[in-house]
C-alpha positions as CSV (number, residue, x, y, z in Angstrom):
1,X,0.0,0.0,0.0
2,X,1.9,3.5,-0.7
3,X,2.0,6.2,2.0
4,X,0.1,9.2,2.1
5,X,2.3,12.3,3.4
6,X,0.4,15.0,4.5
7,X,3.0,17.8,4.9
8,X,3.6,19.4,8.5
9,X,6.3,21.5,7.9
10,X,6.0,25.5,9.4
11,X,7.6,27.0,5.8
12,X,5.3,24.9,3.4
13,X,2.1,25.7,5.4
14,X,2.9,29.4,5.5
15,X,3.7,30.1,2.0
16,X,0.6,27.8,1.4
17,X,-1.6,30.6,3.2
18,X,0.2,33.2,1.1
19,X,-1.1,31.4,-2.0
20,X,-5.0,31.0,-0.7
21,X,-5.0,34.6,-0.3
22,X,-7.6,36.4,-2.9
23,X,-5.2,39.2,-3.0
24,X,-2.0,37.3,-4.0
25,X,-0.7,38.6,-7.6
26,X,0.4,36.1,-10.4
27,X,4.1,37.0,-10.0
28,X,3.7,36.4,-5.6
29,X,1.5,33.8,-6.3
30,X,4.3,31.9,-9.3
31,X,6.8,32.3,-7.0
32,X,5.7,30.9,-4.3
33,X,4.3,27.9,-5.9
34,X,7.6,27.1,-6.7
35,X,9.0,27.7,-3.3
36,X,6.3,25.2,-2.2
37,X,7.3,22.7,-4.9
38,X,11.4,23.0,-3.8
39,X,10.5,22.5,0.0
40,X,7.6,19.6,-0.5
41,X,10.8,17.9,-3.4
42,X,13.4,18.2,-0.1
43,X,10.4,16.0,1.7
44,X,9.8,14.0,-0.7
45,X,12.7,12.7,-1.7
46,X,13.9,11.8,2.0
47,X,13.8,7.9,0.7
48,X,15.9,8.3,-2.1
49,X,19.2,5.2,-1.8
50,X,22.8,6.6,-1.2
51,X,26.4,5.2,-1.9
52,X,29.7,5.5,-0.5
53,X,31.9,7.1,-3.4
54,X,35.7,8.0,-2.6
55,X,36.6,11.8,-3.2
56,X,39.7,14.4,-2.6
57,X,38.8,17.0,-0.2
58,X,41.6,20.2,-0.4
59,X,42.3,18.9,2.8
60,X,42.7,14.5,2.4
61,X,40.6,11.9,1.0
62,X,37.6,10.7,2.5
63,X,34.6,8.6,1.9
64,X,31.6,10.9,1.1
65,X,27.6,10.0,-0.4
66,X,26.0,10.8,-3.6
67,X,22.6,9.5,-4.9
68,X,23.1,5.8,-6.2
69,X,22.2,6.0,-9.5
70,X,18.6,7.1,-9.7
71,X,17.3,8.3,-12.7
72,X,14.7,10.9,-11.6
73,X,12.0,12.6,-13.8
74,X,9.4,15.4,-13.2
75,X,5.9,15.3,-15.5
76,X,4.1,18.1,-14.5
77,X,0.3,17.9,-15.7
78,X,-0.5,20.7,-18.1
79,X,-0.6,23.9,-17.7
80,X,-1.0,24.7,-13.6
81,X,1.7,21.6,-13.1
82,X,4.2,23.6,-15.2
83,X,4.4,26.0,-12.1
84,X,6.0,22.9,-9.9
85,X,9.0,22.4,-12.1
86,X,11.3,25.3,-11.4
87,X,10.9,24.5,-7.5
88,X,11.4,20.7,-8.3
89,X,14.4,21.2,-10.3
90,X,16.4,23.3,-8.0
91,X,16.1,20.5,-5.8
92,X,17.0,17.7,-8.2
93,X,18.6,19.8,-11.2
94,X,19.3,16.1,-13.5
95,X,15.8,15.1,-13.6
96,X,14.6,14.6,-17.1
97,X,11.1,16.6,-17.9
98,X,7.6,15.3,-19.7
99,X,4.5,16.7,-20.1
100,X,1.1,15.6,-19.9
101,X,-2.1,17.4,-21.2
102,X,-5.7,16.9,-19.6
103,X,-8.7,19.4,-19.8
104,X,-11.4,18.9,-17.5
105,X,-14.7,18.5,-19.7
106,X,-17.0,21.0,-17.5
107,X,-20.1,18.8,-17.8
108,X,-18.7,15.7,-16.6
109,X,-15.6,17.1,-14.6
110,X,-13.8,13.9,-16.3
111,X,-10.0,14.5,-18.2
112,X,-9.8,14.4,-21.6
113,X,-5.9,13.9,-23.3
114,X,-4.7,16.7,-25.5
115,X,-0.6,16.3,-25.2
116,X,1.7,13.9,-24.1
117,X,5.9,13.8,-24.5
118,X,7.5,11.8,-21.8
119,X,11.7,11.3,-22.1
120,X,12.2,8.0,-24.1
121,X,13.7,6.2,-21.2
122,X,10.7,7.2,-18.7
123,X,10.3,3.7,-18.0
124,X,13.9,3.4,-16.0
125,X,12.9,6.6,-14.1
126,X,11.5,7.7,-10.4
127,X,8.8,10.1,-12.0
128,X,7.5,12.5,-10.0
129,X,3.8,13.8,-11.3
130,X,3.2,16.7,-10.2
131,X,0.2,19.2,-10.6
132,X,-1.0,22.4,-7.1
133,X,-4.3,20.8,-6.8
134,X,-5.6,17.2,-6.3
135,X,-9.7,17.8,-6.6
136,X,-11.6,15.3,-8.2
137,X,-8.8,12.9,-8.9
138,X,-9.6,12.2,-12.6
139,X,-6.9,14.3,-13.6
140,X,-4.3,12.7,-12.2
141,X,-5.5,9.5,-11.9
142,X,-5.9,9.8,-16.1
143,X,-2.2,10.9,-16.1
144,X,-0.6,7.9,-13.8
145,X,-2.7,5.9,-16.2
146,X,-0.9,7.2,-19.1
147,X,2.6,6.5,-17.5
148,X,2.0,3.4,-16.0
149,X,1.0,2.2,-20.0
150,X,4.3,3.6,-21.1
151,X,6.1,1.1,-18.8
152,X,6.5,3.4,-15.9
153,X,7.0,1.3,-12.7
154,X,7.7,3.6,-9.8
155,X,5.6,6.6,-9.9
156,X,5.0,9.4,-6.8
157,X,2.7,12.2,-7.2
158,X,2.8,15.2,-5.3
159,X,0.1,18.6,-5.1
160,X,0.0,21.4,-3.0
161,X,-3.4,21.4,-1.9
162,X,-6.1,18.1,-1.9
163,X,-9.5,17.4,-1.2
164,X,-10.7,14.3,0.6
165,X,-12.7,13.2,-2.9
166,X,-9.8,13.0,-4.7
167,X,-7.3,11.7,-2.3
168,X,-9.3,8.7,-1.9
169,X,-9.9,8.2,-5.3
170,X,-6.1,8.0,-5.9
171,X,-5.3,5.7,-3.4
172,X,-8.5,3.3,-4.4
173,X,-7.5,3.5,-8.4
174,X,-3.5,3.7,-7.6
175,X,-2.6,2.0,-4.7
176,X,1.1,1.7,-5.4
177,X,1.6,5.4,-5.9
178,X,3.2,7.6,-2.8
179,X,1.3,10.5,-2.9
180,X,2.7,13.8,-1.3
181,X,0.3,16.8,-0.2
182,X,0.8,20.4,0.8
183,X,-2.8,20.4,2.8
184,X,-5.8,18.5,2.8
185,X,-8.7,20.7,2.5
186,X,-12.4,20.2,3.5
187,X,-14.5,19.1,0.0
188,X,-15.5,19.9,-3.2
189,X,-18.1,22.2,-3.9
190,X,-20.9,21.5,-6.6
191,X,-18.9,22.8,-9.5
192,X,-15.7,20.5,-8.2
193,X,-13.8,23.3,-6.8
194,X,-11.8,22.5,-4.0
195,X,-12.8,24.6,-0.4
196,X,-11.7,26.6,1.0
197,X,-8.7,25.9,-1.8
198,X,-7.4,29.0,-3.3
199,X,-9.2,28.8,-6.7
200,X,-8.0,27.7,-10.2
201,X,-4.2,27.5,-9.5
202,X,-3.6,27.7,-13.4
203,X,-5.5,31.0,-14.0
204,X,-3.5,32.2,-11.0
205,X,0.1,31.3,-12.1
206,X,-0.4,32.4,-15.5
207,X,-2.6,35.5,-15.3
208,X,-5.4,34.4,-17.4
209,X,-8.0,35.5,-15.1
C-alpha cells in the first residue's frame, strides 16, 4: 500500500496561506508555488538510496555519499503543473522533464488527453507527477494511467493542496503510488472546486484571469 504524506512543515504551510489569499498577484503567487514545490521535493525525496563514493577533499581523502544512480523525472500535468517544475528542479537539477495534457470536460468534470511527451527512457525513471491541486482525482488519476501504460514502474505524485474526494480516489484507483500533499482541504463544492482551496491554480500562475 503506498503512503500518504500530509505535509507538516511550518515553511510549506505558510507560504501555502500566502497562495489561498484572494489578494496574491500572479508573480507572488508563481513564485511561491515554486518555493512550495522546492520545500515539499526536499520532503519527498527523504527515501531516495545513497552510496559511498571516494573523493579528494583540499584537505585528504575521505569517503563521502552521492545519490546511487537514480534516474529521476518530473511530468508536471498541463498547464498549472508547469508552475511545480522550477521549484522541483532546483532541488533535483538532472531530472529529465515530460508533459502531460488533460482538460477537465466541465459537464462531466472527467479529463480528456490533448498532449503527451515523456523522455524516451521514462520507464527506468522515479517520475515525479506533479500538478498544485488534487480535486476530483480524474486528472491525475488519467495521467498515472498514461505513465504506468508507457512502462513506468515507480511513480510518486505530489500537489500542494487536496480534497478528501480526490485523495481517496487515488489511493483506491493507484494503490502503489506515494502521494505527497501540501494540505488537505475540506471538500469539493458543486462545481468540483476545491474549499476553501485557493481557486483555479492555473488561471492564477499564468494571469489568465
Amino acid at each position: 500500500m503506498a503512503k500518504v504524506m500530509i505535509m507538516d512543515h511550518p515553511l510549506i504551510q505558510h507560504k501555502i496561506g500566502l497562495i489561498r489569499r484572494a489578494e496574491t498577484g500572479s508573480r507572488d503567487f508563481r513564485l511561491l508555488v515554486g518555493e512550495i514545490a522546492m520545500l515539499m521535493c526536499y520532503e519527498a525525496t527523504r527515501d531516495l538510496k545513497l552510496k559511498d563514493v571516494e573523493i579528494e577533499t583540499p584537505i585528504c581523502g575521505m569517503t563521502a555519499k552521492e545519490l546511487a544512480g537514480k534516474k529521476l523525472a518530473v511530468v508536471p500535468i498541463l498547464q498549472a503543473g508547469l508552475g511545480m517544475v522550477d521549484g522541483m528542479l532546483a532541488m533535483i537539477p538532472a531530472a529529465k522533464v515530460g508533459h502531460i495534457g488533460l482538460y477537465r470536460n466541465e459537464e462531466t468534470l472527467e479529463p480528456v488527453e490533448y498532449y503527451c511527451k515523456l523522455p524516451q527512457d521514462c520507464a527506468e525513471r522515479d517520475v515525479f507527477v506533479v500538478d498544485p491541486m488534487l480535486a476530483t482525482g480524474g486528472s491525475s488519476v488519467a495521467a498515472i494511467q498514461m505513465l504506468k501504460d508507457k512502462g513506468v514502474k515507480k511513480i510518486r505524485f505530489m500537489c500542494i493542496i487536496a480534497a478528501p474526494e480526490g485523495l481517496e480516489r487515488m489511493k483506491r484507483e493507484h494503490p502503489d503510488v506515494d502521494i505527497y500533499v501540501g494540505a488537505l482541504d475540506d471538500h469539493l463544492n458543486e462545481n468540483g472546486y476545491i474549499v476553501p482551496g485557493l481557486g483555479d491554480a492555473g488561471d492564477r500562475i499564468f494571469g489568465t484571469k
